[in-house]
C-alpha positions as CSV (number, residue, x, y, z in Angstrom):
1,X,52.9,118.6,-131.6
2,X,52.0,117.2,-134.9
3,X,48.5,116.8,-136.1
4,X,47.0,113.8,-137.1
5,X,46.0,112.9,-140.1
6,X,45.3,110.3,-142.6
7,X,48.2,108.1,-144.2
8,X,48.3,106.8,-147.4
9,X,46.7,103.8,-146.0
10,X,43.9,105.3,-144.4
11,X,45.2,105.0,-141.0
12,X,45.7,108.1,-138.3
13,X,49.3,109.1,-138.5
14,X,51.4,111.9,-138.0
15,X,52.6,112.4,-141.2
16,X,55.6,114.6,-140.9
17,X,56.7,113.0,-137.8
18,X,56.6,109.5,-139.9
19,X,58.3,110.6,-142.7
20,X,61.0,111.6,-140.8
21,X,61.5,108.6,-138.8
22,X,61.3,105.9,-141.8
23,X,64.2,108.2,-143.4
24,X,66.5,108.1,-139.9
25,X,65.5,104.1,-140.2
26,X,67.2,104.5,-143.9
27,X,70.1,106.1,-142.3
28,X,70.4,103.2,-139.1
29,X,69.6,100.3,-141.3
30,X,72.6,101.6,-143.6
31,X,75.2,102.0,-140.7
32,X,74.2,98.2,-139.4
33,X,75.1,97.3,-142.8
34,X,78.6,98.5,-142.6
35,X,79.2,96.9,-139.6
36,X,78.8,93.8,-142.0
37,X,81.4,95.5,-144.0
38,X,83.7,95.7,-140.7
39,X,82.9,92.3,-139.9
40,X,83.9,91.1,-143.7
41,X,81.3,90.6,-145.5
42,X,81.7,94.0,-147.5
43,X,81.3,93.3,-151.4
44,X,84.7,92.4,-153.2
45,X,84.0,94.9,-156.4
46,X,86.2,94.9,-159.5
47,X,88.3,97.6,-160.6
48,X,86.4,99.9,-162.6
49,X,86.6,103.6,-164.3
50,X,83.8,106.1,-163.8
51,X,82.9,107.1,-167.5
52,X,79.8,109.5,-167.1
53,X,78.3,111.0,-164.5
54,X,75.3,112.9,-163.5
55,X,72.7,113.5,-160.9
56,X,71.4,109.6,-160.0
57,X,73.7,108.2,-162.5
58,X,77.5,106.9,-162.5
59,X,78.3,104.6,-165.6
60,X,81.1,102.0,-164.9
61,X,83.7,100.4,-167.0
62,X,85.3,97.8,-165.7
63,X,88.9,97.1,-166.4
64,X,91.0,94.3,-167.9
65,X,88.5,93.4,-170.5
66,X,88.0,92.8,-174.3
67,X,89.6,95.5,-176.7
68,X,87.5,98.0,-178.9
69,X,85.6,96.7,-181.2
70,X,84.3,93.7,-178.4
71,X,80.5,93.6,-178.4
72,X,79.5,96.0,-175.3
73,X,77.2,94.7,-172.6
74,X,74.9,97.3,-170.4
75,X,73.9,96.0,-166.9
76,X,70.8,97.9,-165.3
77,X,70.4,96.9,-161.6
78,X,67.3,97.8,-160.3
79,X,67.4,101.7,-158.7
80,X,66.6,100.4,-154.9
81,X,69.7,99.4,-154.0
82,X,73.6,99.8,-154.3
83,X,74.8,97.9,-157.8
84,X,77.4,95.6,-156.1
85,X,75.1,92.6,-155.9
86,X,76.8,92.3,-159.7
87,X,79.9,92.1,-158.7
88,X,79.7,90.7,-154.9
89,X,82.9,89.1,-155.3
90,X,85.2,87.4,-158.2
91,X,83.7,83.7,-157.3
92,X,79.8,85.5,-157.6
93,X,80.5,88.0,-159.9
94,X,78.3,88.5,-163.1
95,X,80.5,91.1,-164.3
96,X,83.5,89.0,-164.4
97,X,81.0,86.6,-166.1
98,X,80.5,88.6,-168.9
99,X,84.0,90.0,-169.2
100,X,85.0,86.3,-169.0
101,X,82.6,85.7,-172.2
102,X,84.6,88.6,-174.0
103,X,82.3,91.8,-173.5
104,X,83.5,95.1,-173.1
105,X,81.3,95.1,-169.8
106,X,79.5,98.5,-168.5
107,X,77.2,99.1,-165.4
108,X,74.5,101.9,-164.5
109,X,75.3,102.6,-161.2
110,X,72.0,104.7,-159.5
111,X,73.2,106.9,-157.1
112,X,71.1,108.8,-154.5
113,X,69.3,111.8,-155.1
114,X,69.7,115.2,-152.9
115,X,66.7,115.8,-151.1
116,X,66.3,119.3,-153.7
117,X,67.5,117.1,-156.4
118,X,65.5,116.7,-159.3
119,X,62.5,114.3,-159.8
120,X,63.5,111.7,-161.8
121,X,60.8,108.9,-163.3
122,X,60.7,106.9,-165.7
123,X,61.6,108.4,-169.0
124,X,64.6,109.3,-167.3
125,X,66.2,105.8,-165.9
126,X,64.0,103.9,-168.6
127,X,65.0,106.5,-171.7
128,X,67.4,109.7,-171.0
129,X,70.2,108.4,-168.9
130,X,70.4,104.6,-170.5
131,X,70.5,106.3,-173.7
132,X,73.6,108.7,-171.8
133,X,75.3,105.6,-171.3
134,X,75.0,104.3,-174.7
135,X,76.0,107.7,-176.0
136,X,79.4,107.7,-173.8
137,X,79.8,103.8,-174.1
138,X,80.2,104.1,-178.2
139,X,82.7,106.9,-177.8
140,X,84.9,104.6,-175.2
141,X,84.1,100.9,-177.8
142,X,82.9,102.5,-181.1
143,X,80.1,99.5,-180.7
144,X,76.9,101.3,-182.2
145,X,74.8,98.5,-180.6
146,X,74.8,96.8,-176.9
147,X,73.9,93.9,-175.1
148,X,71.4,95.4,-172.6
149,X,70.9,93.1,-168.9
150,X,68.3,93.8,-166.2
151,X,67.9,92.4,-163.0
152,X,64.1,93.1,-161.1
153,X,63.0,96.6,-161.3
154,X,66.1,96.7,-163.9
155,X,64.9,94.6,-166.2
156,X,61.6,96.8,-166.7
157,X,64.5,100.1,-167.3
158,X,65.9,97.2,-169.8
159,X,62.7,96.3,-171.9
160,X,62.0,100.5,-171.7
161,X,64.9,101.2,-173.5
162,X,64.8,98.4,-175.9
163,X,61.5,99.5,-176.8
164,X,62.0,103.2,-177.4
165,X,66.1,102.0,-179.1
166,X,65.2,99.1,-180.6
167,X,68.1,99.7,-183.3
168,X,70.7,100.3,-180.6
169,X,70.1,97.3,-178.7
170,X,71.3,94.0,-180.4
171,X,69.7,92.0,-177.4
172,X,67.7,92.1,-174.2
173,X,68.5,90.0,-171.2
174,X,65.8,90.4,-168.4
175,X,66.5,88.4,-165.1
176,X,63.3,87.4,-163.0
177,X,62.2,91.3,-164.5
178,X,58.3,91.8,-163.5
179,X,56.7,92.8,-166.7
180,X,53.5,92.0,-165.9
181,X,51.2,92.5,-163.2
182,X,47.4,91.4,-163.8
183,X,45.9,89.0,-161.7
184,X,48.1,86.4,-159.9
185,X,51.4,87.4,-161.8
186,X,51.9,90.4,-158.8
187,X,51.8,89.5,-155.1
188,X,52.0,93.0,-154.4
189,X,48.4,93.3,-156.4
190,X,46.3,93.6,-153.0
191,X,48.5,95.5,-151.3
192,X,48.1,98.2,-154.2
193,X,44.5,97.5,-154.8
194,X,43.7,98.0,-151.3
195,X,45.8,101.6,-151.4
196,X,44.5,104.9,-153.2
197,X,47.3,107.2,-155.5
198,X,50.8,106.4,-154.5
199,X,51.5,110.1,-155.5
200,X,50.2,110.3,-151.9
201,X,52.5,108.2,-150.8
202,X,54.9,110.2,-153.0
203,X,54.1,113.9,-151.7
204,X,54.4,112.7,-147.9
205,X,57.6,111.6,-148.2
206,X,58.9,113.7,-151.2
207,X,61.8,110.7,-152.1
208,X,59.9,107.4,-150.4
209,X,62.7,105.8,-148.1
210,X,64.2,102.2,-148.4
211,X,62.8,100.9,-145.8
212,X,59.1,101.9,-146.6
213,X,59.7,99.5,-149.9
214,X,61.0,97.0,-147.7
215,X,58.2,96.9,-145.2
216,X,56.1,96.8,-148.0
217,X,57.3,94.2,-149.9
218,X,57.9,92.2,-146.5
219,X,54.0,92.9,-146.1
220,X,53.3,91.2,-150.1
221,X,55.4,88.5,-149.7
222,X,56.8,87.3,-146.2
223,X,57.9,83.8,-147.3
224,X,60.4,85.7,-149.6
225,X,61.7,88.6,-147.7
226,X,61.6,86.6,-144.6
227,X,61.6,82.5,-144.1
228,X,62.9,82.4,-147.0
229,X,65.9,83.8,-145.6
230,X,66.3,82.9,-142.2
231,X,65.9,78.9,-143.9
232,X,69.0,80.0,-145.8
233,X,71.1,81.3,-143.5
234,X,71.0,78.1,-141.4
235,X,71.4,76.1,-145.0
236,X,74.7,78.0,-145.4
237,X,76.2,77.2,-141.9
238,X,77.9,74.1,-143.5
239,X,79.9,76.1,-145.4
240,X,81.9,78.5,-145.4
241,X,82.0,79.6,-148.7
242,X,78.1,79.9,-148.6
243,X,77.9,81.7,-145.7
244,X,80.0,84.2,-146.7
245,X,77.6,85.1,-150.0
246,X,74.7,85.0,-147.5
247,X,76.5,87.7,-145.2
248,X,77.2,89.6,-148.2
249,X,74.1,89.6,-149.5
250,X,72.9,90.7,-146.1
251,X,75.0,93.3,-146.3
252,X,73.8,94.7,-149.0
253,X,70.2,94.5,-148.0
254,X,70.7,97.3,-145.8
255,X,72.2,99.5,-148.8
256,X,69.0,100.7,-150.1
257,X,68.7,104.5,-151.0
258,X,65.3,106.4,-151.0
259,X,63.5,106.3,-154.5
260,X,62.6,109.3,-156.2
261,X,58.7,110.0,-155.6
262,X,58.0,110.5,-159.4
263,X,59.5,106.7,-160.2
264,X,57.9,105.2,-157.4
265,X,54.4,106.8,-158.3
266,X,54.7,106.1,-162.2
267,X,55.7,102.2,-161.2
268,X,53.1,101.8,-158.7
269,X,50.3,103.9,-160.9
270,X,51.0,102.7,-164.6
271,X,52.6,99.3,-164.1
272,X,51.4,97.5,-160.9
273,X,48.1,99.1,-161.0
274,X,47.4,99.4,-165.0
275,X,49.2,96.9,-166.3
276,X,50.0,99.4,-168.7
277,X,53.2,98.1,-170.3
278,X,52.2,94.9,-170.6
279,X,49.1,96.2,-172.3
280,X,50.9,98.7,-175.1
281,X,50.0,101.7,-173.3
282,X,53.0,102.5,-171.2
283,X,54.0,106.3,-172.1
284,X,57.1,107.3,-172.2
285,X,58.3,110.7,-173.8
286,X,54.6,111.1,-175.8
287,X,55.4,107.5,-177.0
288,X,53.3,104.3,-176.5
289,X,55.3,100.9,-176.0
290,X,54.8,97.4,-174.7
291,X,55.9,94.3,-175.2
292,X,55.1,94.6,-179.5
293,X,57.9,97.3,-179.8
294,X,60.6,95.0,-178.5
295,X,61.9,93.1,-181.3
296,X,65.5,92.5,-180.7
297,X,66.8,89.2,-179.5
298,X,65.4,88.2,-176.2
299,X,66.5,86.0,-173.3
300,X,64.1,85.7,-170.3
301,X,65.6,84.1,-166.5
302,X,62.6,82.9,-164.5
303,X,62.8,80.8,-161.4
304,X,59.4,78.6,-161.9
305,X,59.5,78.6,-157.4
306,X,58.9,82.4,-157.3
307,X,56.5,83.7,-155.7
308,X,57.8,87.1,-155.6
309,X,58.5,87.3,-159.3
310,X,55.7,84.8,-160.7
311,X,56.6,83.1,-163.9
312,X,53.6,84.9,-165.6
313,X,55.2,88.2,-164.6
314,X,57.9,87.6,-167.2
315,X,56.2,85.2,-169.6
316,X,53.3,86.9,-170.7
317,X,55.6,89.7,-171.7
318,X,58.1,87.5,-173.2
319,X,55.5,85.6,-175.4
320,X,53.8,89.2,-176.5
321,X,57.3,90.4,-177.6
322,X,57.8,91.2,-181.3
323,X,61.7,89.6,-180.7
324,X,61.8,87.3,-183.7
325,X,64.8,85.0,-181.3
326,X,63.4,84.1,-178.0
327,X,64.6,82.3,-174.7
328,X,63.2,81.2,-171.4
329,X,65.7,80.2,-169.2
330,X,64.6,78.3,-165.6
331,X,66.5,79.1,-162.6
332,X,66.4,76.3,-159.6
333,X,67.8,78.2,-156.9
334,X,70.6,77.9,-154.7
335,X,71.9,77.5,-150.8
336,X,73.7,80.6,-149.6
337,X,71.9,83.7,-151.7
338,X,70.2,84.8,-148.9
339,X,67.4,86.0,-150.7
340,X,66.5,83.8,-153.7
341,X,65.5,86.6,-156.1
342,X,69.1,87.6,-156.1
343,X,70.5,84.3,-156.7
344,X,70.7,84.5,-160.7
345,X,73.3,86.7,-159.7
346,X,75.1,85.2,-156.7
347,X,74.2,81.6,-156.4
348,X,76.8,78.9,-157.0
349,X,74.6,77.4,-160.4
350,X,73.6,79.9,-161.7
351,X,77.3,80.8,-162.3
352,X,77.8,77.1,-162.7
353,X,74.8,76.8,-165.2
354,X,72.9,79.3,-165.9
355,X,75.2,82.2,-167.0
356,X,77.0,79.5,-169.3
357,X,73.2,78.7,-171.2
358,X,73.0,82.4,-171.6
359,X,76.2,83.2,-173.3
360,X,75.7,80.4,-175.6
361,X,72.9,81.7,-177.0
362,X,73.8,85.3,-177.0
363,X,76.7,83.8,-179.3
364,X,74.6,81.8,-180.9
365,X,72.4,84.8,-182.1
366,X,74.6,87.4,-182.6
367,X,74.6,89.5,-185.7
């Protein structure tokens, strides 16, 4: 019989025994997902080659795209959960968005670490592995530069690497990206404040399970995580066409995979707790960036409704950034995402609207 002791959270709890049974929830909330997938409301992908591939990392190309020589577009989902929700299907697809606009398109897909595996943090998805897929992406296009896109947790990977690359990178495009976390711009700011070293967290579970961030951020923010989306899936019954990006985003709410416990201590320690990014003294690979070291072309999504991803906690960063062409783009929202901090890349306007603004002044500010 296990011991108590005292969780991250102060409370009794048998650690071991805890661990164990947040990672078998992992493993039942991904097999309820796939009988989504059964049901038909698996994502509709596009054809795509793997071009590199190493531990946590596949790098995508997709097919039937712009020759060499195109300008090349890098999309960083956030590493929490499958990539797909890019390309959910053809109707909802940002990839076929950008391949549309005539980018040679690429994707860093995260792929789950073995348990031994080895523990990745932030210099590696933010610096060593983007700058892997760069390498391999100008040997498939010959492009020396790229368009680099981040969604969430993404979009921080995104401003890393144009901030240790900024040569490489011709522009950045962060979508509803938390960049900054002081005072009311972070609704997860109590919850950490009120929590002592995540490497606690970290070293109970060795790689922190899915569903511990969910109940987390479920904990920060119910209205998002939870009305939110029961409002929406009633919404959507009047169509069809709604419904079914609602059940596929549902779907892929149960695809999360654990997150390695060096990347979730350095993002709950240095940026939700220090602000550190945001304040120039983020360090990555015995370098210090924030927001002064990005200077290519910027394009910020917010959705001014959010209170998951406040305005401020892409604005502030946005202002501060040395980018000499800056955008701030407003997302309304849409029926059918399921979960509105997805729906810049599955709702109806943002394909409608939105992605149009932002290729029009990518071309409008390319070099």
């Amino acid at each position: 019989m296990y011991a108590p002791t005292t969780s991250p959270f102060g409370l009794p709890d048998y650690t071991a025994a805890g661990a164990a049974a947040l990672k078998h929830m992992d493993r039942s909330r991904q097999a309820r997902g796939r009988l989504f997938e059964q049901a038909g409301y698996g994502p509709r992908e596009s054809p795509h080659t793997v071009l590199h591939r190493e531990p946590g990392l596949n790098l995508r190309r997709y097919d039937g795209q712009a020759d060499a020589g195109a300008p090349a577009a890098l999309l960083v989902p956030a590493p929490i959960k499958r990539s797909y929700i890019w390309d959910l299907a053809p109707e909802v697809s940002v990839v076929r968005r950008w391949i549309d606009a005539g980018y040679r398109v690429y994707l860093a897909e995260w792929t789950p670490l073995p348990e031994d595996g080895p523990d990745l943090g932030l210099a590696d998805y933010g610096s060593r592995l983007l700058a892997a897929c760069q390498q391999a992406i100008e040997a498939d296009s010959a492009e020396g530069t790229l368009t680099v896109a981040g969604h969430s947790l993404g979009g921080i990977l995104a401003a890393i690497y144009g901030c240790l690359h900024p040569d490489r990178v011709r522009a950045t495009v962060l979508l509803e990206s938390p960049l900054h976390f002081g005072g009311a711009a972070s609704p997860f700011r109590a919850l950490v404040e009120a929590t002592p070293d995540a490497g606690r967290v970290a070293a109970a579970f060795g790689q922190v399970p899915g569903v511990f961030l969910n109940l987390m951020s479920a904990l920060a923010e119910p209205r998002a995580f939870q009305w939110e989306r029961m409002a929406d899936r009633w919404l959507s019954l009047g169509s069809a066409e709604r419904l079914a990006t609602h059940m596929r985003v549902e779907r892929w709410t149960h695809d999360e995979f654990a997150l390695p416990g060096r990347l979730f201590t350095e993002l709950v320690e240095d940026l939700y707790r220090r602000d550190a990014f945001m304040r120039g003294e983020l360090e990555i690979d015995g370098r210090r960036i924030g927001p002064q070291a990005l200077r290519a072309p910027l394009l910020g999504v917010v959705d001014p409704r959010s209170r998951l991803i406040p305005v401020a906690a892409l604005a502030r960063f946005h202002d501060a950034a040395a980018s000499t062409h800056k955008c701030l783009l407003h997302y309304g929202g849409d029926v059918g995402v399921n979960l509105q901090h997805v729906g810049v890349l599955v709702g109806a306007s943002a394909h409608g609207e939105l992605w149009p603004a932002i290729f029009r002044w990518l071309e409008a500010h390319r070099d």
